[in-house]
Backbone of each chain as ProteinMPNN parsed JSONL, in Angstrom:
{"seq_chain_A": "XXXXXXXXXXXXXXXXXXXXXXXXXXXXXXXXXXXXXXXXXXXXXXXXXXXXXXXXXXXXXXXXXXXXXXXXXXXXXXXXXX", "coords_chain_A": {"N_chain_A": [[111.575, 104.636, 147.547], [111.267, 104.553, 144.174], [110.963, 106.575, 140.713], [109.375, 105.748, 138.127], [109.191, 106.109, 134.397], [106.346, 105.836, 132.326], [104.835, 105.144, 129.928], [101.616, 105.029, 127.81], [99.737, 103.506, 124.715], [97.517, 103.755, 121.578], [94.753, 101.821, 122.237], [95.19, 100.952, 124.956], [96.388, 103.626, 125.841], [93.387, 105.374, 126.381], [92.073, 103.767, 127.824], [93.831, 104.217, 130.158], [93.634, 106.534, 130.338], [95.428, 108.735, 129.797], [98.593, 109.573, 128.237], [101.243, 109.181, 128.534], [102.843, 109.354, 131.872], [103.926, 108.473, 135.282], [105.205, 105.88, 138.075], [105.594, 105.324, 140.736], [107.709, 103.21, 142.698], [109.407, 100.384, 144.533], [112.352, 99.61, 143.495], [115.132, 97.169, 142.148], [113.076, 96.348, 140.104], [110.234, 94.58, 138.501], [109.441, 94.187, 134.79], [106.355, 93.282, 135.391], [106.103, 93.792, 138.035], [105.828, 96.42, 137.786], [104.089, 97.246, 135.686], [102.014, 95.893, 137.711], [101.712, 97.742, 139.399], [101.17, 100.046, 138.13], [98.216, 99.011, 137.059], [97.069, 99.904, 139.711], [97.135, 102.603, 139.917], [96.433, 103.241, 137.823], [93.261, 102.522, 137.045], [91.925, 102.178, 134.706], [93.461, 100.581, 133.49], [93.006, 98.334, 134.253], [91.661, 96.881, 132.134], [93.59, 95.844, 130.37], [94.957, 93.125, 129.188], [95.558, 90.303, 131.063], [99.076, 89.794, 130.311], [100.271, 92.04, 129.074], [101.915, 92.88, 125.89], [105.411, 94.644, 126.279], [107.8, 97.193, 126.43], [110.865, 98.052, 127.127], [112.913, 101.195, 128.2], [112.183, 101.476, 124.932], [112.931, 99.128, 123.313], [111.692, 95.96, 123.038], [110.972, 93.461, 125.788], [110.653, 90.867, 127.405], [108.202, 89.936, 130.986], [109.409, 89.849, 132.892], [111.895, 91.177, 132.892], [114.515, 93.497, 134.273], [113.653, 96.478, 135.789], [115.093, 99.692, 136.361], [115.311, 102.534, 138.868], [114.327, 105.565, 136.951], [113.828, 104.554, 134.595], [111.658, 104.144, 131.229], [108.626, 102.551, 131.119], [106.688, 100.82, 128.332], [103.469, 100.205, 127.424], [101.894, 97.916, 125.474], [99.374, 97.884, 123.025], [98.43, 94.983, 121.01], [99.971, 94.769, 118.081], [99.655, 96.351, 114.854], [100.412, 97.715, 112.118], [101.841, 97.961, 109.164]], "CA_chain_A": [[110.744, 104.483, 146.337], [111.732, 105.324, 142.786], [110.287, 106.814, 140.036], [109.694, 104.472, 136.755], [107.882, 106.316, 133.485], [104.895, 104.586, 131.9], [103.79, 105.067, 128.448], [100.327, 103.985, 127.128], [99.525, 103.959, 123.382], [96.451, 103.308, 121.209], [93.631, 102.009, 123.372], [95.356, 101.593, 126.572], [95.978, 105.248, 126.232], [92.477, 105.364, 126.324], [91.821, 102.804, 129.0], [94.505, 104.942, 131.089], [93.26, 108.289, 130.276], [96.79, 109.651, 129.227], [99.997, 108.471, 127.204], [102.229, 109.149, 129.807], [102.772, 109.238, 133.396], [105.202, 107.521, 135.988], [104.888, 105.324, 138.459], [106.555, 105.002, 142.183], [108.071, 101.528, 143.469], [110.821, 99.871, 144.917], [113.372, 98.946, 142.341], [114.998, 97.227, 141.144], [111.589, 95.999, 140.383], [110.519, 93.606, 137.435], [108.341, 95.222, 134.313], [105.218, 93.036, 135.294], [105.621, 94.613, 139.085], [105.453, 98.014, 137.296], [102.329, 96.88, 135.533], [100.469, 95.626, 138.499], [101.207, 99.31, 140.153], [100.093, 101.092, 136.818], [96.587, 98.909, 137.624], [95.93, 99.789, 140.673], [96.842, 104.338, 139.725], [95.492, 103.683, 136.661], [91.958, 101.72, 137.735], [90.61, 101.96, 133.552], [94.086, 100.046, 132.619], [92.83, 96.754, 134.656], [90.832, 96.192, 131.278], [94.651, 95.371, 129.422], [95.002, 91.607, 129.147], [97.182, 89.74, 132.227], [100.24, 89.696, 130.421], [100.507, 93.161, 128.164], [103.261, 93.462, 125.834], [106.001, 95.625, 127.265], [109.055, 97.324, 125.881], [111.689, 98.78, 128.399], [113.899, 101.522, 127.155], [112.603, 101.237, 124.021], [113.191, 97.161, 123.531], [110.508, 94.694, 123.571], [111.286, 92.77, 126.677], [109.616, 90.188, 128.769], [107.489, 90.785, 131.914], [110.647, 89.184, 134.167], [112.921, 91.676, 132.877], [114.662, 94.102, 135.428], [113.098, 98.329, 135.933], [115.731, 100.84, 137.543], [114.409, 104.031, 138.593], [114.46, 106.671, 135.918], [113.341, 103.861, 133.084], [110.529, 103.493, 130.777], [108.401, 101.147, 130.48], [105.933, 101.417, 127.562], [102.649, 99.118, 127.445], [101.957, 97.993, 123.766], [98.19, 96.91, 122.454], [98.764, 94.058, 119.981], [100.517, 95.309, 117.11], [99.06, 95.975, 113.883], [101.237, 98.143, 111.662], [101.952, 97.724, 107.772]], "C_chain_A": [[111.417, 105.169, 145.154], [110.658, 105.417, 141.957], [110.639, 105.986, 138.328], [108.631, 105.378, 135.804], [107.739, 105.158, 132.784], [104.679, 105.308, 130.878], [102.956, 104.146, 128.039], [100.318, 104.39, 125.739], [98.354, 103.573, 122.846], [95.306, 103.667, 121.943], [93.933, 101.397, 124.559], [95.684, 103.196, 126.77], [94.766, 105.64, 126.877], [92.239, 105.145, 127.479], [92.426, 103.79, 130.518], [94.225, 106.393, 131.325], [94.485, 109.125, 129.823], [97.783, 108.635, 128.721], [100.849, 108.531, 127.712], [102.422, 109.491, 130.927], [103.929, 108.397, 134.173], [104.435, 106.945, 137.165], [105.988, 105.328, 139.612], [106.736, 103.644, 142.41], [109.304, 101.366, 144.188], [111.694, 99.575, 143.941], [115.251, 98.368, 142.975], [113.82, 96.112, 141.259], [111.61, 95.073, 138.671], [108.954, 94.099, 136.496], [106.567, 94.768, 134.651], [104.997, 93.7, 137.053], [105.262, 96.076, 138.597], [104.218, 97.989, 136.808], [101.633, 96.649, 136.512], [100.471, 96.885, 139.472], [100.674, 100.447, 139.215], [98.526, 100.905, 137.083], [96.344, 99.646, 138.661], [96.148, 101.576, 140.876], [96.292, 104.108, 138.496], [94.067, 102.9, 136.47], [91.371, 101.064, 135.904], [92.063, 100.471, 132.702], [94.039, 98.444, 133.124], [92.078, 96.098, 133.319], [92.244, 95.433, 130.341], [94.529, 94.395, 129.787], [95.997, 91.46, 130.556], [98.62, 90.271, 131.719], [100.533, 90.406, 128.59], [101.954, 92.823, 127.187], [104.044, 94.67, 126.056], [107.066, 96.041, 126.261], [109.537, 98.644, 126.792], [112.446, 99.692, 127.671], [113.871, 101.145, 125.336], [112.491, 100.224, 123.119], [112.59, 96.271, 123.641], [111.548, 93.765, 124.486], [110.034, 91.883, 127.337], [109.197, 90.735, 129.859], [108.546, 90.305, 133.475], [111.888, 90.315, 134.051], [113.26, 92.659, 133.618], [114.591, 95.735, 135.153], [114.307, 98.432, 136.621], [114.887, 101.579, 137.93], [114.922, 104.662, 137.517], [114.213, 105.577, 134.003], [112.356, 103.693, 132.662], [110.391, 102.804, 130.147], [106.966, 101.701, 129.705], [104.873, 100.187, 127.353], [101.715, 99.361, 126.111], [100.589, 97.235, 123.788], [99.115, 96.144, 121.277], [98.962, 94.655, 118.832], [99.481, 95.248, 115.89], [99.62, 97.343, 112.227], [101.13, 97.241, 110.094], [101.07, 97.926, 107.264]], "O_chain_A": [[112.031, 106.232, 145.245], [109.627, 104.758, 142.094], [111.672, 105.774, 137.692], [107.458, 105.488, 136.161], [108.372, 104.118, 132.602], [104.186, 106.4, 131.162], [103.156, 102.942, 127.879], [100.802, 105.482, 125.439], [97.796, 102.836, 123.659], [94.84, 104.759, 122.269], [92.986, 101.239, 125.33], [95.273, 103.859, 127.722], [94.9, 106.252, 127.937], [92.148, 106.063, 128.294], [91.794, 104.015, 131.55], [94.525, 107.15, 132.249], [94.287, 110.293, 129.489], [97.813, 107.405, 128.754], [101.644, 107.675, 127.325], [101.795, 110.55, 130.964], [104.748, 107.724, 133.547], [103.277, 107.297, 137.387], [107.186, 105.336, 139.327], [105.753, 102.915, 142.279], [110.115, 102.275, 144.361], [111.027, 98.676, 143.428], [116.097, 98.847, 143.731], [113.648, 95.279, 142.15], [112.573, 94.942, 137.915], [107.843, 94.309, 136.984], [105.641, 95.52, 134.346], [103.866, 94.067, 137.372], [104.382, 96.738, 139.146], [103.292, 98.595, 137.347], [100.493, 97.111, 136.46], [99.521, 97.122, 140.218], [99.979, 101.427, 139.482], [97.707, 101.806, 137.262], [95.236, 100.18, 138.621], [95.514, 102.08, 141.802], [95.54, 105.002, 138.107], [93.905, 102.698, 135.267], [90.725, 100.035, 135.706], [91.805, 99.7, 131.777], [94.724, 97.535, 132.655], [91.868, 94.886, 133.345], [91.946, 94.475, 129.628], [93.943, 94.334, 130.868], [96.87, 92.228, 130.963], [99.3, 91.013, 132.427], [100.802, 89.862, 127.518], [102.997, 92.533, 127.773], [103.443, 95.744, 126.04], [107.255, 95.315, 125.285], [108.981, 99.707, 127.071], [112.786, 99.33, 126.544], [114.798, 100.765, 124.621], [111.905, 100.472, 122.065], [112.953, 95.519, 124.546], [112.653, 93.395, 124.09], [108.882, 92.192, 127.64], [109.55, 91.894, 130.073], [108.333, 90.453, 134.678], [112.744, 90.386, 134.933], [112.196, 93.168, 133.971], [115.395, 96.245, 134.373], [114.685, 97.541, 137.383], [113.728, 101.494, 137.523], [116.027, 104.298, 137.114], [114.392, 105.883, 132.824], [111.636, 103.036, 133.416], [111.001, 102.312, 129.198], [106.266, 102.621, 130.129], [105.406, 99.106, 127.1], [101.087, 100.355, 125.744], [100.491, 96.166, 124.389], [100.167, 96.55, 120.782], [97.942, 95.211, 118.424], [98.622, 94.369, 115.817], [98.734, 97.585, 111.407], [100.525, 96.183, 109.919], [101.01, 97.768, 106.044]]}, "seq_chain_B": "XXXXXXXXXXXXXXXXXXXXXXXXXXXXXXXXXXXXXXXXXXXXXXXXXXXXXXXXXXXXXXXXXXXXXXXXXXXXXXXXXXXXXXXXXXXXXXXXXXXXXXXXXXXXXXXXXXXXXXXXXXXXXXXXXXXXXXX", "coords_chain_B": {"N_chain_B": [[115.434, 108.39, 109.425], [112.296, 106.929, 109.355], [109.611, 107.105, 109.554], [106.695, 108.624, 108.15], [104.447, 111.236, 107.269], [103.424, 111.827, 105.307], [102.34, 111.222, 101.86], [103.64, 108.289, 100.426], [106.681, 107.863, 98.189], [107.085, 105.737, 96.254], [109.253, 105.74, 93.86], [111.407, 107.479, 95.218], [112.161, 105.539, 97.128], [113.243, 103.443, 95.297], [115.092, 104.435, 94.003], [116.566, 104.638, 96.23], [117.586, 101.906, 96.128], [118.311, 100.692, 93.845], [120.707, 99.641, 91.982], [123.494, 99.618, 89.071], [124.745, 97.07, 89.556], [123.036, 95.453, 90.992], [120.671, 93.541, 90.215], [117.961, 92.454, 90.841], [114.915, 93.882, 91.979], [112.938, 94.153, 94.232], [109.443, 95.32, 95.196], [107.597, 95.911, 98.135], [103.862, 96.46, 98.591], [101.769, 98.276, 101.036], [97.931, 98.541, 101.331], [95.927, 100.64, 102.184], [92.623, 98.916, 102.553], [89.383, 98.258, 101.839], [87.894, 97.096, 103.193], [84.447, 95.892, 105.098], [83.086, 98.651, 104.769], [85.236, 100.527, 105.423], [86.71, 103.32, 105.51], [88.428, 104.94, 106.311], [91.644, 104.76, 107.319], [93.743, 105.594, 110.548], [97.185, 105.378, 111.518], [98.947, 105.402, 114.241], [102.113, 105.123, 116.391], [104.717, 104.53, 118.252], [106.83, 106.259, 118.04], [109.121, 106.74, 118.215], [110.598, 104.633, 119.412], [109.528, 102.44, 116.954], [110.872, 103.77, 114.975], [113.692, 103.153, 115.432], [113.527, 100.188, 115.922], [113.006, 99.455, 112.853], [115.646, 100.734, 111.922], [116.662, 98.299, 112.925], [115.649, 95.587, 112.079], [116.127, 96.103, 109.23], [118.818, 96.8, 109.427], [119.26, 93.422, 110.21], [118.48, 92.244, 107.984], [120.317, 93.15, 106.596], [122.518, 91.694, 107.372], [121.808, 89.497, 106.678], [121.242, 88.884, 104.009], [123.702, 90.237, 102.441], [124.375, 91.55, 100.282], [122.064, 92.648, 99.38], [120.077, 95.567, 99.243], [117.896, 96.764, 101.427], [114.94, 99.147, 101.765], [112.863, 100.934, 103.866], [109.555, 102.357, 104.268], [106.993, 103.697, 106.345], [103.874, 105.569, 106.551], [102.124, 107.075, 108.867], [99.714, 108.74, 110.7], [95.976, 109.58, 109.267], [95.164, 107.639, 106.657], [93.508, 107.277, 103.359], [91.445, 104.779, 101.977], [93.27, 102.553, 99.594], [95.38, 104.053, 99.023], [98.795, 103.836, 100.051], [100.394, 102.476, 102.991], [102.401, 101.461, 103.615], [105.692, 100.832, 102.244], [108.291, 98.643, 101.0], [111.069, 98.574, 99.718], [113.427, 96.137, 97.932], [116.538, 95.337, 96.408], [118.761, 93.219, 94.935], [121.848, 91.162, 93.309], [120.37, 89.169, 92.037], [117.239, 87.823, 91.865], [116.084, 86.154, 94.064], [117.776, 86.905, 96.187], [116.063, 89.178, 96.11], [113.137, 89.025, 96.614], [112.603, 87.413, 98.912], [114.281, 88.855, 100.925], [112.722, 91.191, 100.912], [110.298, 90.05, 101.629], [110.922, 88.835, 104.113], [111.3, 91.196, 105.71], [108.982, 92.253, 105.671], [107.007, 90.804, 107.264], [108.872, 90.903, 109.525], [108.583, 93.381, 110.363], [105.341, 93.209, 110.502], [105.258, 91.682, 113.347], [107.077, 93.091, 115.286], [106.998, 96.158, 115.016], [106.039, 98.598, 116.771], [103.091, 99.754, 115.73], [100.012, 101.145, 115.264], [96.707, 100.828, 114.432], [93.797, 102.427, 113.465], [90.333, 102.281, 112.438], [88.561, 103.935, 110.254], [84.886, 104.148, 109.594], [82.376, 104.134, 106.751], [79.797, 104.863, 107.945], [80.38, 106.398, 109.986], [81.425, 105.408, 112.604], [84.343, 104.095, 115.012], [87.461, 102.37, 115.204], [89.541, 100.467, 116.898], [91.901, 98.152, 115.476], [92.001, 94.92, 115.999], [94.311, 92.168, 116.222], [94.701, 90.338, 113.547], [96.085, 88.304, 111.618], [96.279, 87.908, 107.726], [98.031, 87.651, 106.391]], "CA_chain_B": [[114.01, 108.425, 109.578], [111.691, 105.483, 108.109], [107.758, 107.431, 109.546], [106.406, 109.957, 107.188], [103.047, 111.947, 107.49], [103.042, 112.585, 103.493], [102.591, 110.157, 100.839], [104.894, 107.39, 100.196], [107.429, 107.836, 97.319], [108.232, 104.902, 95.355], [110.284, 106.19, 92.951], [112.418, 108.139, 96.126], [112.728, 104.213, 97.473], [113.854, 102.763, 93.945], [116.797, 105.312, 93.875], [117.848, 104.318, 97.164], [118.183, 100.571, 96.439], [118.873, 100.561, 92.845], [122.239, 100.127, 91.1], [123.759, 98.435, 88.174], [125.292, 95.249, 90.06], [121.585, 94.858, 91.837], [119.741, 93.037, 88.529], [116.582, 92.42, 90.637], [114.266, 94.411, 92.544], [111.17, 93.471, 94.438], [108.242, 96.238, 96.141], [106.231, 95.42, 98.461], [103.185, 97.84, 98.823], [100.513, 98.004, 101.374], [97.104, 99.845, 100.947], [94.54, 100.633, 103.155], [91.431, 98.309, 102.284], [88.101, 98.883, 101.891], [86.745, 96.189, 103.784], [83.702, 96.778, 105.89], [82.839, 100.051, 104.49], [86.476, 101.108, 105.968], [86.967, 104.883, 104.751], [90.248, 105.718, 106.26], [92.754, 104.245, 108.846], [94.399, 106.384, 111.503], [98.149, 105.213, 111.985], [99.439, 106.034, 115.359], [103.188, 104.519, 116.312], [105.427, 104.928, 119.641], [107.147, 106.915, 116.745], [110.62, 106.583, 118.349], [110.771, 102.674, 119.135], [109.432, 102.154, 115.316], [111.618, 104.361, 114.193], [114.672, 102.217, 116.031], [113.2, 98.746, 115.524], [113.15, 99.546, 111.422], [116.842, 100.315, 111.841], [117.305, 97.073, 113.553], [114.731, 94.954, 111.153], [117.148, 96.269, 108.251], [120.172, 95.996, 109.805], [119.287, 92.422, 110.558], [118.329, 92.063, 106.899], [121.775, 92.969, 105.473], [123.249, 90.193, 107.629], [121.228, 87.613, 106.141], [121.74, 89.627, 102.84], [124.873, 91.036, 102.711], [124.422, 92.028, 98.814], [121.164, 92.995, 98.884], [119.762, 97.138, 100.099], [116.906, 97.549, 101.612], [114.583, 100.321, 102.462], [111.52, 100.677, 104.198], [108.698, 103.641, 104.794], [105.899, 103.501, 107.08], [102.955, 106.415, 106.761], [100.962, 107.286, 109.616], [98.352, 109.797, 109.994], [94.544, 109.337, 108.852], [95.488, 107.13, 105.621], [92.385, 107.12, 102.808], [91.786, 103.454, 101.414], [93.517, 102.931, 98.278], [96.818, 104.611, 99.752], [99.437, 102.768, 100.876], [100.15, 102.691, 104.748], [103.843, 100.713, 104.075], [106.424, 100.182, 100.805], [109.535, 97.806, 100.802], [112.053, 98.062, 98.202], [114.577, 95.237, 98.202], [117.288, 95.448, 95.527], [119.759, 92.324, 95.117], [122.214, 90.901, 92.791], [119.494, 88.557, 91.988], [115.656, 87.555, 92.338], [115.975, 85.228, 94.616], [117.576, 87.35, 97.688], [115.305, 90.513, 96.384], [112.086, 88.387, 96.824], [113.119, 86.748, 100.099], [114.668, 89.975, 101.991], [111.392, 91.949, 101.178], [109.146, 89.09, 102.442], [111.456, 88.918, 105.582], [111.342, 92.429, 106.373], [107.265, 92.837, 105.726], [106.895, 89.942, 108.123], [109.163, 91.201, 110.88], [107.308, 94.625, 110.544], [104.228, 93.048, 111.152], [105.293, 91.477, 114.371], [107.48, 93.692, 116.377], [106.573, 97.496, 115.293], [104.483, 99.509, 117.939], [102.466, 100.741, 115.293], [98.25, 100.505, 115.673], [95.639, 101.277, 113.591], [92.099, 102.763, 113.976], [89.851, 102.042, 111.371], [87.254, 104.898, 110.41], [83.81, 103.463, 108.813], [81.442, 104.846, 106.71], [78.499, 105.156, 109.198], [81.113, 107.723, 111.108], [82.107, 104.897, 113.643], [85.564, 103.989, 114.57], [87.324, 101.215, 115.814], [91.078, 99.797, 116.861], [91.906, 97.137, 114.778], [92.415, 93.764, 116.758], [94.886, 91.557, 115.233], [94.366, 89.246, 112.392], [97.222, 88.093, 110.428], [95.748, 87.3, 107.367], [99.58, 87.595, 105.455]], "C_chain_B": [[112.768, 107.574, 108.885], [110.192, 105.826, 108.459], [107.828, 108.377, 108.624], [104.942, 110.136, 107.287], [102.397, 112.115, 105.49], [103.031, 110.684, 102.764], [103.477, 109.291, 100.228], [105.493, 107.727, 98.235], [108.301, 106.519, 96.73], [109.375, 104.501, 94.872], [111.729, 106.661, 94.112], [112.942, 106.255, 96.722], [113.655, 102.926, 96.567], [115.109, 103.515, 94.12], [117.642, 105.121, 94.957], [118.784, 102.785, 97.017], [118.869, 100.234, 95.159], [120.385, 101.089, 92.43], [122.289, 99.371, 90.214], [124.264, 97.232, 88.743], [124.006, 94.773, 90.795], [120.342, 94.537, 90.248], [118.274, 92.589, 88.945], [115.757, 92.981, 91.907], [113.062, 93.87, 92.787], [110.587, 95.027, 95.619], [107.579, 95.63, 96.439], [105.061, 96.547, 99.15], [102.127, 97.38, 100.024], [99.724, 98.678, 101.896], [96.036, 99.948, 101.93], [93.411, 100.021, 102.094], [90.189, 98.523, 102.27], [86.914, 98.341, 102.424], [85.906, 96.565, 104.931], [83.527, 97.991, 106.154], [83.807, 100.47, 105.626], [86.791, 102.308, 105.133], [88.873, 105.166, 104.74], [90.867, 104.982, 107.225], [93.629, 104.628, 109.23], [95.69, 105.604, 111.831], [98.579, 105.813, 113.146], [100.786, 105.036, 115.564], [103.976, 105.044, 117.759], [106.806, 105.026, 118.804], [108.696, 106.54, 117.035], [111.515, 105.294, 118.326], [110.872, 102.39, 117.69], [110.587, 102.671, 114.881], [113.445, 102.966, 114.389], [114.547, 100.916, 115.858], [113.354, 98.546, 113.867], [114.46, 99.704, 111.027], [117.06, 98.917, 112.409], [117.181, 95.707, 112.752], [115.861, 94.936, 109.919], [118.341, 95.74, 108.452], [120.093, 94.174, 109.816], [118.915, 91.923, 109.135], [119.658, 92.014, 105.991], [122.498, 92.147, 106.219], [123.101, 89.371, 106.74], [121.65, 87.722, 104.495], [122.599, 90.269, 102.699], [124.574, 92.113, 101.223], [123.705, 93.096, 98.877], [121.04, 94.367, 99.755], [118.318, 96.793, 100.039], [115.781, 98.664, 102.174], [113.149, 100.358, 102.842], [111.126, 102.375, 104.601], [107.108, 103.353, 105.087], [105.049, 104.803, 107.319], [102.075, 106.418, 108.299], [100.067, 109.01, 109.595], [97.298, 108.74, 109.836], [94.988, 109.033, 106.89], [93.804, 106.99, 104.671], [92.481, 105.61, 102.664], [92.239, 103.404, 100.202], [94.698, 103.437, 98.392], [97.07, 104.206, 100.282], [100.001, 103.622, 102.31], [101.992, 101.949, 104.715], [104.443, 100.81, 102.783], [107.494, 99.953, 101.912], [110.04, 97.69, 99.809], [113.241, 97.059, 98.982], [115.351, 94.939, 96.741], [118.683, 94.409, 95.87], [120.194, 91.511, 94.193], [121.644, 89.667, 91.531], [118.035, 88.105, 92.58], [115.751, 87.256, 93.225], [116.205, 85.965, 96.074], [116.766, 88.654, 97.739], [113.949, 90.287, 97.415], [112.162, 88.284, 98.218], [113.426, 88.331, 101.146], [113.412, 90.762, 101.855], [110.258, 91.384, 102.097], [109.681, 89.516, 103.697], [111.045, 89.975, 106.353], [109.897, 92.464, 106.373], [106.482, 91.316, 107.261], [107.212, 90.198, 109.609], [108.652, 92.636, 111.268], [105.848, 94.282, 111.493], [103.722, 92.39, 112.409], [105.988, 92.156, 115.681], [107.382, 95.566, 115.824], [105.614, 97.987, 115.701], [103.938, 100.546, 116.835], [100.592, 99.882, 115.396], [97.861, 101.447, 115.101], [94.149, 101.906, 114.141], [91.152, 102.912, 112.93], [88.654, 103.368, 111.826], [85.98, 104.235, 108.726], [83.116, 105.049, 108.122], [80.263, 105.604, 107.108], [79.296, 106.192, 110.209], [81.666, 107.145, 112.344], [83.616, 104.589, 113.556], [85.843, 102.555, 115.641], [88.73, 100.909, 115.825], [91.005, 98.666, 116.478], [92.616, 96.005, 115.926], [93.421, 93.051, 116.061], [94.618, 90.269, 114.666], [94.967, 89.384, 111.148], [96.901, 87.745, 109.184], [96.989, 86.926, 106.319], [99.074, 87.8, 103.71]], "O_chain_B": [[112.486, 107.822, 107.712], [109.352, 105.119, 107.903], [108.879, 108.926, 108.292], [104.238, 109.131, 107.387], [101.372, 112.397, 104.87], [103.48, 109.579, 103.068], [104.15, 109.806, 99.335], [104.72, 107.774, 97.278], [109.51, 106.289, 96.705], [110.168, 103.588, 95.102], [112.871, 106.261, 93.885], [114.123, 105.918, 96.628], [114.36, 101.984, 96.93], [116.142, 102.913, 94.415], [118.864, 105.267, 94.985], [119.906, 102.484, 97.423], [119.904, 99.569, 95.209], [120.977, 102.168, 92.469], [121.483, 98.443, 90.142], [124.029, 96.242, 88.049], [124.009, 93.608, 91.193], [119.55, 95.232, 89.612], [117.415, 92.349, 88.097], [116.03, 92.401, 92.958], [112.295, 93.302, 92.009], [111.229, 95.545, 96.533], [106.897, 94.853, 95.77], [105.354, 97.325, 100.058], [101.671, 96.236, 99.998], [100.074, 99.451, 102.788], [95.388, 98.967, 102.294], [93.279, 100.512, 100.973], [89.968, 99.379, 103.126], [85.719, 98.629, 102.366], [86.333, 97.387, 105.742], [83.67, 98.532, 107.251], [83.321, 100.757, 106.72], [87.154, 102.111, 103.973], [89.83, 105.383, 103.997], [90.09, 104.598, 108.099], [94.66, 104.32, 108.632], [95.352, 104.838, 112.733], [98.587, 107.039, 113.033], [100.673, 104.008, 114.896], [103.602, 106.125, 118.214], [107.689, 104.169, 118.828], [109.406, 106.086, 116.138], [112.523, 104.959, 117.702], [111.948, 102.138, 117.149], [111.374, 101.888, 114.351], [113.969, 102.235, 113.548], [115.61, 100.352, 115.595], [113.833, 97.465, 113.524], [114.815, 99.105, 110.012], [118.157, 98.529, 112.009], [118.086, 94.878, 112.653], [116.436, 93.881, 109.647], [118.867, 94.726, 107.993], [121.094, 93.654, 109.322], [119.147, 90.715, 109.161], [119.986, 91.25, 105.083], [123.424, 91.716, 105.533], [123.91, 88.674, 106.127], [122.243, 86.841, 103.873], [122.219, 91.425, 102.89], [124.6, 93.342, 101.297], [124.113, 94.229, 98.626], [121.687, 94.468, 100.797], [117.65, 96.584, 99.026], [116.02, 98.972, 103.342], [112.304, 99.818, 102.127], [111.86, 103.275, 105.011], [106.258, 102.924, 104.306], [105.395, 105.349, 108.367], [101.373, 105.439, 108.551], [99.937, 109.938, 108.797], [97.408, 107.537, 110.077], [95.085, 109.931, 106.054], [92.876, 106.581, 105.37], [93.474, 105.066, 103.146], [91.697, 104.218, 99.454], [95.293, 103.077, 97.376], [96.379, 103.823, 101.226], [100.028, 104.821, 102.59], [102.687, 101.971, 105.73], [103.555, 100.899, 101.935], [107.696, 100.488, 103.002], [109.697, 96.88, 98.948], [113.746, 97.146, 100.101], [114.707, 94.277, 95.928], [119.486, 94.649, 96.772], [119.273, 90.789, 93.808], [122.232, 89.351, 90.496], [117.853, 88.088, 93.798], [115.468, 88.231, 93.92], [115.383, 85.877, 96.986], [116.612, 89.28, 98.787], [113.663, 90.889, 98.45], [111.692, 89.261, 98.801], [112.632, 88.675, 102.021], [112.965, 91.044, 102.966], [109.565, 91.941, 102.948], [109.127, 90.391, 104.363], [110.523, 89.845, 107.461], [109.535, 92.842, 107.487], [105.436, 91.369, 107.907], [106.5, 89.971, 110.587], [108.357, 92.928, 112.426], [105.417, 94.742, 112.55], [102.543, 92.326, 112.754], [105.639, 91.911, 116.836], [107.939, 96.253, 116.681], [104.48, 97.934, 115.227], [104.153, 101.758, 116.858], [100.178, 98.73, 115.522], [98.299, 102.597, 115.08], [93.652, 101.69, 115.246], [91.263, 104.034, 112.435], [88.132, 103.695, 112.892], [86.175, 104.033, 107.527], [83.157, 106.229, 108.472], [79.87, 106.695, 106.695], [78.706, 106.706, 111.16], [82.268, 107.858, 113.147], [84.229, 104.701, 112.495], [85.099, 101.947, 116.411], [89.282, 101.062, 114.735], [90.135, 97.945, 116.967], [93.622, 96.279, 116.58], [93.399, 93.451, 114.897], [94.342, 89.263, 115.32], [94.736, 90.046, 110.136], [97.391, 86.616, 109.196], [96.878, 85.991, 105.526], [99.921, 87.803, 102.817]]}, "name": "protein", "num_of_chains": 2, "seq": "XXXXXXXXXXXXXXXXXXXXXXXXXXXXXXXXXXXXXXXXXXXXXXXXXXXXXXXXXXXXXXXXXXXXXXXXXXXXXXXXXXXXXXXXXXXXXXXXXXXXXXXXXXXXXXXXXXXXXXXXXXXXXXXXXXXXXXXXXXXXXXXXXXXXXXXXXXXXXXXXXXXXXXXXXXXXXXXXXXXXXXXXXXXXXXXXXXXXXXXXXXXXXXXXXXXXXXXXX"}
């Protein structure tokens, strides 16, 4: 198992109860497997939509794109900035 | 560094883009609103991404614009209404790519920076803003 950090922001912060945390898996793992193991340690973040936006390292990426261990992945409410 | 906690500076954004071979300048400002007895709106940002995506936004601006400079500053914090929450200066040899590279950039802002709002009402409630582009 490896370790993958998780950042929440906004109101999945909220939803999750904290803004950051990590997550155990197999890797190399794909960022929407990292999401569906965030649901099921983080029980309040099953309220985020199916298919969250994500950004890996940083990077807005798709939910196909490939986790190591030691990478985060950061789960974005719908933007609203400017 | 393109977040700031303090009050946006104009004038500090004019001096970066302005020169004599740049004959036209365009700002673009934008203010917290006052709609639905909206008091104030809480900026929050995944401060480091933003910060990195606004270099990238730019950078990808002086491609398209080679001529033209521009500079961007994004407030967060508990913003009043009436105080701006964003400026864009775009300074370029002419109107035409000032206009244009400011639009661009306030556009790609408003689709890929992890920044989110929280609106605070008069009645003392609050509320994360959903999105609604209204441009």
């Amino acid at each position: 198992m490896s370790k993958v950090s998780v950042r929440f922001f906004a109101r999945y912060a909220e939803l999750a109860g904290c803004s950051s945390s990590a997550v155990n898996l197999e890797t190399p793992a794909t960022v929407a497997d990292v999401i569906s193991r965030v649901r099921e340690v983080f029980p309040g973040t099953q309220a985020m939509p199916p298919r969250p936006l994500a950004a890996l390292n940083q990077r807005h990426v798709k939910l196909d794109a490939i986790v190591n261990e030691g990478d985060e992945v950061a789960l974005l409410p719908p933007f609203s900035g400017g | 560094m393109h977040l700031t906690r303090h009050r946006l500076s104009i004038a500090d954004l004019l001096a970066e883009v302005q020169s004599p071979e740049r004959g036209g300048t365009c700002v673009f400002l934008g203010t917290v609103r006052n709609d639905a007895d909206v008091s104030a709106i809480d900026y929050s940002a995944y401060e480091s991404m933003a910060d990195e995506e606004i270099e990238r936004i730019l950078a990808e601006a002086h491609e398209r614009w080679p001529d033209a400079r521009v500079v961007l500053a994004h407030r967060l914090g508990v913003i009043p209404a009436g105080e701006a929450s964003i400026a864009i200066a775009a300074a370029a040899p002419h109107r035409d790519a000032a206009f244009a590279a400011c639009r661009h950039v306030i556009e790609e802002v408003k689709q890929r920076l992890p920044i989110w709002k929280k609106e605070f009402r008069g009645d003392g409630s609050e509320k994360w803003v959903e999105v609604h582009d209204h441009r």
